[in-house]
Every structure is written in structure tokens, then in C-alpha cells.
C-alpha positions as CSV (number, residue, x, y, z in Angstrom):
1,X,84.5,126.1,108.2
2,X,85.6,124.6,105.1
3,X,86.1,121.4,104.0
4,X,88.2,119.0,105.6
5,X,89.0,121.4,108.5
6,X,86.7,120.0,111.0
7,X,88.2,117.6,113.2
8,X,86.6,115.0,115.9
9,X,87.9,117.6,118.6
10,X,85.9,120.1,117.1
11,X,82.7,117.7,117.2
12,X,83.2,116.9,120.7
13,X,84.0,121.0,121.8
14,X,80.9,121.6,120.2
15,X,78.7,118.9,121.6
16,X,80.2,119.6,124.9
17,X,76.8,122.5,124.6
18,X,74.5,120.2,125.2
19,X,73.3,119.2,128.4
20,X,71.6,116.3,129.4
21,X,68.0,117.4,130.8
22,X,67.9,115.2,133.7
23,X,71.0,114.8,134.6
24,X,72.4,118.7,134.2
25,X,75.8,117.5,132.5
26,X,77.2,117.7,129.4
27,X,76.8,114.8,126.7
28,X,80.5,114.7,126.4
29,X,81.6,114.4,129.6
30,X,78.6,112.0,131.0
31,X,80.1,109.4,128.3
32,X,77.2,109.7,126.4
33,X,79.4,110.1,123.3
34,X,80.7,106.3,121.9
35,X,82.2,108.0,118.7
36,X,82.3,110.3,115.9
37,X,83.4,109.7,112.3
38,X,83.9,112.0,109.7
39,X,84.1,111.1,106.5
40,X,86.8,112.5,103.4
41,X,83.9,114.6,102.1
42,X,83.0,115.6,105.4
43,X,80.1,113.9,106.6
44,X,79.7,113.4,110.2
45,X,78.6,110.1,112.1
46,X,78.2,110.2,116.2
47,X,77.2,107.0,117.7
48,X,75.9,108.0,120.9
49,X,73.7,106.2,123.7
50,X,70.9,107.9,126.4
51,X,71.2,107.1,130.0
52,X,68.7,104.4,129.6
53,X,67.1,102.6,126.9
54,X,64.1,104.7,127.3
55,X,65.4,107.6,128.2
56,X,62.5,110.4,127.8
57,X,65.6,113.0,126.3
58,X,66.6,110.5,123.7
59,X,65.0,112.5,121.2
60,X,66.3,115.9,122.4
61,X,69.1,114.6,122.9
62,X,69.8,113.0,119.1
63,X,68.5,116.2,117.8
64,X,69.8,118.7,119.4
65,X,73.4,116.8,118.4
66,X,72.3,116.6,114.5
67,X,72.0,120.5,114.6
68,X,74.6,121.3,116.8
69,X,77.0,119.7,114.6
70,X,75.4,120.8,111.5
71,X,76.0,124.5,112.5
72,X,79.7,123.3,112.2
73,X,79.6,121.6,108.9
74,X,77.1,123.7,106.8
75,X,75.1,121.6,104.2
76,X,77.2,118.5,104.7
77,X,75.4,115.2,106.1
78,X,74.9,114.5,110.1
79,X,73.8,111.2,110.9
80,X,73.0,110.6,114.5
81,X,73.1,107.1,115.5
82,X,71.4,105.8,119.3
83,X,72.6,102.5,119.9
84,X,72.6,101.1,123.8
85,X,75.3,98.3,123.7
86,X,77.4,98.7,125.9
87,X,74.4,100.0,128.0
88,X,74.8,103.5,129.5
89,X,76.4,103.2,133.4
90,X,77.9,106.0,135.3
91,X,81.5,104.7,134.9
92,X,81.0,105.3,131.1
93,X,82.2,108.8,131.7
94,X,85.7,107.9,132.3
95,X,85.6,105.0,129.9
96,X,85.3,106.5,126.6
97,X,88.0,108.8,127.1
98,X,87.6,110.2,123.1
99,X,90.2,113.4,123.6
């Protein structure tokens, strides 16, 4: 993909591959998603939350979304950011509506 073509559509198709462990979703669709930036140059920032503060995934879960998205943007900089405010309820699913 070359620069400037990726698009926050493509982000979320992509992260839409990853499944929450316990919960057997995708990270998209269970809300888990707040937003995702990306930069002129291409950089990519997700701000994303866990099901609970101390969610035994969370680190799965923030990795496996650097290097998904990284196999999107080549050598370009992911930053992953967990942040819990608003906490994570089931109703988030259809609140962050990001399409």
C-alpha cells in the first residue's frame, strides 16, 4: 500500500481479524475500537479499550492490533493506545458507530 492510500476503513476492515479471546467477537464490532488517526505521513494511532480494566487479553489484544495494522502500513509508526474512559459496557458496540 503506498502512502497516503490507507484510510480509517481500511484500519477497521483489517482489525475486524481480531477476535476477542473471551468473548469470541471481533474488536471492531464489540466497540472495543474508540478511534483511529492517521497521520499526513502515515502514522497510525488506535485508541482502543479492553472489556475491563484488567482484562487478561489486554496485551494480546494491543499487540495483535499494532501488527495487524502494521502489515497494512509497512515501516510506518503504529501506536496503540489502551485507555478505559468511557469504561467498556456492552452497549459500546452500537455506540461508537466509526463506519
Amino acid at each position: 500500500m503506498r502512502q497516503g492510500e490507507l484510510t480509517k476503513d481500511d484500519v477497521l476492515t483489517a482489525l475486524r481479524d481480531i477476535e476477542d479471546p473471551e468473548v469470541g467477537t471481533n474488536i471492531v464490532d464489540l466497540g472495543l475500537i474508540y478511534d483511529v488517526t492517521i497521520s499526513e505521513t502515515g502514522a497510525v494511532v488506535i485508541d482502543m479499550t479492553t472489556t475491563t480494566r484488567f482484562c487478561p487479553a489486554s496485551g494480546f489484544l494491543a499487540d495483535a492490533t499494532r501488527a495487524r495494522v502494521e502489515t497494512l502500513i509497512g515501516g510506518r509508526r503504529v501506536e496503540v493506545n489502551l485507555r478505559y474512559d468511557p469504561p467498556w459496557s456492552p452497549e459500546m458496540a452500537k455506540l461508537f458507530d466509526l463506519d
